[in-house]
N, CA and C of each residue as an Amber inpcrd file, in Angstrom:
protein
   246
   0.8460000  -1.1680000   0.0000000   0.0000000   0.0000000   0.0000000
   0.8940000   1.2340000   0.0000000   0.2000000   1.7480000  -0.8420000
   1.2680000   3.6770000  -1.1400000   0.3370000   4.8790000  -0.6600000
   0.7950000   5.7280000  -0.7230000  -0.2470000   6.8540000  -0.3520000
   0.2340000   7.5860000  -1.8350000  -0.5980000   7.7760000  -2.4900000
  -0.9620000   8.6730000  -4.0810000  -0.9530000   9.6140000  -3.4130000
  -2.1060000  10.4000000  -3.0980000  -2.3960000  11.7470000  -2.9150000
  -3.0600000  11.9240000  -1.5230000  -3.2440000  13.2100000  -1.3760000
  -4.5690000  13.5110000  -0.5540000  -5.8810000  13.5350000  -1.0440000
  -6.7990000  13.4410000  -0.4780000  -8.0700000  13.5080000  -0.7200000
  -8.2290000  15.4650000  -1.0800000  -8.9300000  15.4720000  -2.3740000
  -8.4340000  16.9530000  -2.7390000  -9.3360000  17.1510000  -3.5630000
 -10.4710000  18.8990000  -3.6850000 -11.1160000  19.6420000  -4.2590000
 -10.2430000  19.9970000  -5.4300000 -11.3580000  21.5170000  -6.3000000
 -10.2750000  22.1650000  -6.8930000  -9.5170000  22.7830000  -6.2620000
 -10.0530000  23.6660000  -5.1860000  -9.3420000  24.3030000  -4.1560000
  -9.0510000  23.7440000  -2.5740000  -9.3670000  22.7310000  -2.7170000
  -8.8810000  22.4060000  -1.0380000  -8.6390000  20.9050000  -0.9410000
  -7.5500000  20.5070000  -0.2440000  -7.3010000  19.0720000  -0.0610000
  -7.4990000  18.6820000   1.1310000  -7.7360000  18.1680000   1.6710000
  -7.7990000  17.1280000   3.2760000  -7.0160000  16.0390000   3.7010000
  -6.3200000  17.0200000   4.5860000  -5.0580000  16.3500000   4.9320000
  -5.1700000  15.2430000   5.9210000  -6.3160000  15.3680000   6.4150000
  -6.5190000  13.6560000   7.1150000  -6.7350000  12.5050000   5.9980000
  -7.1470000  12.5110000   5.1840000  -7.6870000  11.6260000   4.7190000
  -6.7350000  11.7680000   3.3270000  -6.6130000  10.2030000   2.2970000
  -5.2110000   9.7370000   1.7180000  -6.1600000   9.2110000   0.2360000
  -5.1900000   9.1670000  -0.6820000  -5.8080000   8.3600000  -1.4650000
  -5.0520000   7.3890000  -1.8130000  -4.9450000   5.9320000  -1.5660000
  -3.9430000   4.7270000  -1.4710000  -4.4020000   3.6110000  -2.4320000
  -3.0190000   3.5940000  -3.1350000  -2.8940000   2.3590000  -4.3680000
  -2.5600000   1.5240000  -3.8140000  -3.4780000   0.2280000  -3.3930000
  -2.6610000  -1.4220000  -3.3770000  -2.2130000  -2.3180000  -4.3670000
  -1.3350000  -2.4860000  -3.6680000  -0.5200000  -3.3720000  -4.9050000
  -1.4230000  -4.6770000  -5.1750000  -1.6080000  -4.8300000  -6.7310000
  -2.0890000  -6.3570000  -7.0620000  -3.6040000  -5.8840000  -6.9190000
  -3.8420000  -4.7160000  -7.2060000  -5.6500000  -4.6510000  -6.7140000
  -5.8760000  -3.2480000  -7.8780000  -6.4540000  -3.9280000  -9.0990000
  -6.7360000  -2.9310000  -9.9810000  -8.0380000  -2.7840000 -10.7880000
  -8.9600000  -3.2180000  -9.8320000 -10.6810000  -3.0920000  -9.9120000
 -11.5410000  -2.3610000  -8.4380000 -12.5400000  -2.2020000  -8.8960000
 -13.5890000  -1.4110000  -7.3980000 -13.9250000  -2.4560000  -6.9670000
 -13.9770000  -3.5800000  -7.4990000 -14.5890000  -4.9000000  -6.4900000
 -13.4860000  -5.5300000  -5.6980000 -12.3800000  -5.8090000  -6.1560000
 -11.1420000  -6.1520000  -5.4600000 -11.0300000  -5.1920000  -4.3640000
 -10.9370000  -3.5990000  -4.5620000 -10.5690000  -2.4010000  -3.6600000
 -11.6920000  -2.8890000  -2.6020000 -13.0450000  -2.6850000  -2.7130000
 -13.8100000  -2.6760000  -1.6090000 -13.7210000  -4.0950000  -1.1320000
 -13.1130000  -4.3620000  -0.9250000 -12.5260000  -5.9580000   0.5140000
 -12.2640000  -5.2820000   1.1410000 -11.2250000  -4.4700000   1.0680000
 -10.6190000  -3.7970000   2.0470000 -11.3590000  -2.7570000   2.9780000
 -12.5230000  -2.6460000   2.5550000 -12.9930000  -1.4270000   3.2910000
 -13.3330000  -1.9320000   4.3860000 -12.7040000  -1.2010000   5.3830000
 -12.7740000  -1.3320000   7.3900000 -11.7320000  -1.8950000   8.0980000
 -10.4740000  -2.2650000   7.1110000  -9.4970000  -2.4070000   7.3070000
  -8.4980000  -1.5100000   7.8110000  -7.5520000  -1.9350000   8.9700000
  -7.2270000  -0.7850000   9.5140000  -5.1360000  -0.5740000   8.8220000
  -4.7260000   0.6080000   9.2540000  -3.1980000   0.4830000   8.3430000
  -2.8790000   1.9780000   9.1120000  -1.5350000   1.7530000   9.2270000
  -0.7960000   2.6400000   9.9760000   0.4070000   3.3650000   9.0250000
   1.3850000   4.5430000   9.0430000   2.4290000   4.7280000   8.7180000
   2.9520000   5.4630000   9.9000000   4.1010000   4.9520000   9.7640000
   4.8320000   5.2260000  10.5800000   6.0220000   6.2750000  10.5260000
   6.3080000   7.4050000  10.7860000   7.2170000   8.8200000  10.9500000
   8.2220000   8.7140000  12.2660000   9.4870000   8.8330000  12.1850000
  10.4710000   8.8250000  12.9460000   9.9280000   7.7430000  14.2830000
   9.4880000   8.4560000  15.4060000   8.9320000   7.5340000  16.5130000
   7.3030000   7.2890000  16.4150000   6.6640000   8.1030000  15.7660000
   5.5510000   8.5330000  15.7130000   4.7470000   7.2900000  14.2890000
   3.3010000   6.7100000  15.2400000   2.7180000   6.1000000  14.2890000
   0.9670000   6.7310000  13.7430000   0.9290000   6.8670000  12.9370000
  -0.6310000   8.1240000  12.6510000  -1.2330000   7.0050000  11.9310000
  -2.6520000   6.3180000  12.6960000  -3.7470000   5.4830000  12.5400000
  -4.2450000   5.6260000  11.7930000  -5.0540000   4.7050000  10.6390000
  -6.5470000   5.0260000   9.5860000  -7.3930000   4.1540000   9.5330000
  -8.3460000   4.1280000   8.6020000  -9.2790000   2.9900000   8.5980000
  -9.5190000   3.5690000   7.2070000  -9.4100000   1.9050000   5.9330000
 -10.0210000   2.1290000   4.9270000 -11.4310000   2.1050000   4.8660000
 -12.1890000   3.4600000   4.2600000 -13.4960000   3.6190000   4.3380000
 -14.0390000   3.5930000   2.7790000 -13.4480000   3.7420000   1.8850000
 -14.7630000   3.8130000   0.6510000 -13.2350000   3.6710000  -0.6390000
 -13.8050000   2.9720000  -2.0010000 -13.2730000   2.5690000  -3.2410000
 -12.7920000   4.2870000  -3.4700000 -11.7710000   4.2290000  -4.3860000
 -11.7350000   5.8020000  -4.8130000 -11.6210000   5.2750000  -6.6020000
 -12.5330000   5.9220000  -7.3730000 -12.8460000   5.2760000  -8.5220000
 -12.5570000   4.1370000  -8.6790000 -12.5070000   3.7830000 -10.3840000
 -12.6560000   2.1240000 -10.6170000 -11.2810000   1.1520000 -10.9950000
 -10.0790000   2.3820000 -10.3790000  -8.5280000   1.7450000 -10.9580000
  -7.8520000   0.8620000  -9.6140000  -8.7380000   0.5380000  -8.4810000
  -8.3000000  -0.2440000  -7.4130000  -8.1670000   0.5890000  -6.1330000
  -7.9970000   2.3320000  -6.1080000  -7.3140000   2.9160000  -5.2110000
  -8.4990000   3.1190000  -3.9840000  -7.7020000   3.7430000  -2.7820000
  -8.8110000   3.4410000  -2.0420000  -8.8620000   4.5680000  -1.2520000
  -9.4560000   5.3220000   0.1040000  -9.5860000   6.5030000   0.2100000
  -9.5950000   6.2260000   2.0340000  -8.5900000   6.2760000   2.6480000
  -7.7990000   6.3820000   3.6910000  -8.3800000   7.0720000   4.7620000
  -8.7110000   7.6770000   6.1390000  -9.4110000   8.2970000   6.8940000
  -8.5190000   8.1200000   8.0610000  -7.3650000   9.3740000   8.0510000
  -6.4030000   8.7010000   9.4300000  -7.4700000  10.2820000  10.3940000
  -6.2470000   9.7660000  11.7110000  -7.1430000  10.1940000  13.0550000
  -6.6380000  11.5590000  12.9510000  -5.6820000  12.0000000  12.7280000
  -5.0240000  13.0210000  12.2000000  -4.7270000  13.9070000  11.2920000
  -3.8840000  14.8730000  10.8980000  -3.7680000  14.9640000   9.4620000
  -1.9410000  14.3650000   9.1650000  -2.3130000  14.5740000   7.9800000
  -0.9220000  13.7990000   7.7730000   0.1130000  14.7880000   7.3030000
   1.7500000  15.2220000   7.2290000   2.7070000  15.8470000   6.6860000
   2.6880000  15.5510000   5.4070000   2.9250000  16.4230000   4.6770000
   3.5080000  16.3570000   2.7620000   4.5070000  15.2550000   2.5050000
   5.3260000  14.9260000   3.4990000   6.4040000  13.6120000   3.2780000
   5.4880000  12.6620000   3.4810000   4.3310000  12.4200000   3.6800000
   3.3380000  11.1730000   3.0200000   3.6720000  10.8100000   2.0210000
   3.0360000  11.5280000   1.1020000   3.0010000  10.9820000  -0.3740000
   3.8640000  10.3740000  -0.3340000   3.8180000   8.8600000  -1.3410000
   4.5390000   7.9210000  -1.7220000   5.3660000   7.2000000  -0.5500000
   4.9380000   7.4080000   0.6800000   5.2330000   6.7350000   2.0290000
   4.4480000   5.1870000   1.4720000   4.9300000   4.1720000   2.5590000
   4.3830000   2.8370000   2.3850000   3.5880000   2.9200000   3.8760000
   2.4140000   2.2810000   3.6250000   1.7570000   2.0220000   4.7570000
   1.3190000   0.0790000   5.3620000   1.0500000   0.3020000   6.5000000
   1.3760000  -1.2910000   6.6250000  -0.1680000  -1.5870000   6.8270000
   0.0300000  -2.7640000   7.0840000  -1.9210000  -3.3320000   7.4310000
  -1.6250000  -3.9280000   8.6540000  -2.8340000  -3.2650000   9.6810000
  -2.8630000  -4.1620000  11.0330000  -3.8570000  -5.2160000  10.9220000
């Protein structure tokens, strides 16, 4: 799992929430398994929680909901699955 982007308007993005490509998963029916699944990344000592909540279109990616917001050194971070 990668983090693509943020979840993002024309004008505004939301920095809690991610938009994440899994590897080996390149349909909306494959993506939504995952939904309620939980996945962490981890920053120096620091670990910032999510829960996959909903498909993000029909290319596999999926749309992330951490407890927090997340730093710009996200993007393209790897995230793990608990």
């Amino acid at each position: 799992m990668k983090i693509v982007s943020f979840r993002r308007g024309r004008k505004t993005q939301t920095l809690n929430q991610a938009v994440v490509r899994i590897t080996g998963v390149d349909d909306r029916e494959a993506a939504s398994k995952y939904i309620g699944k939980r996945v962490e990344i981890k920053f120096s000592t620091n670990f910032i929680r999510g829960v996959v909540t909903r498909a993000h279109g029909d290319n596999g990616r999926v749309i992330v909901r951490f407890r927090r917001g997340l730093p710009g050194q996200a993007i393209t971070k790897e995230l793990r699955q608990l």
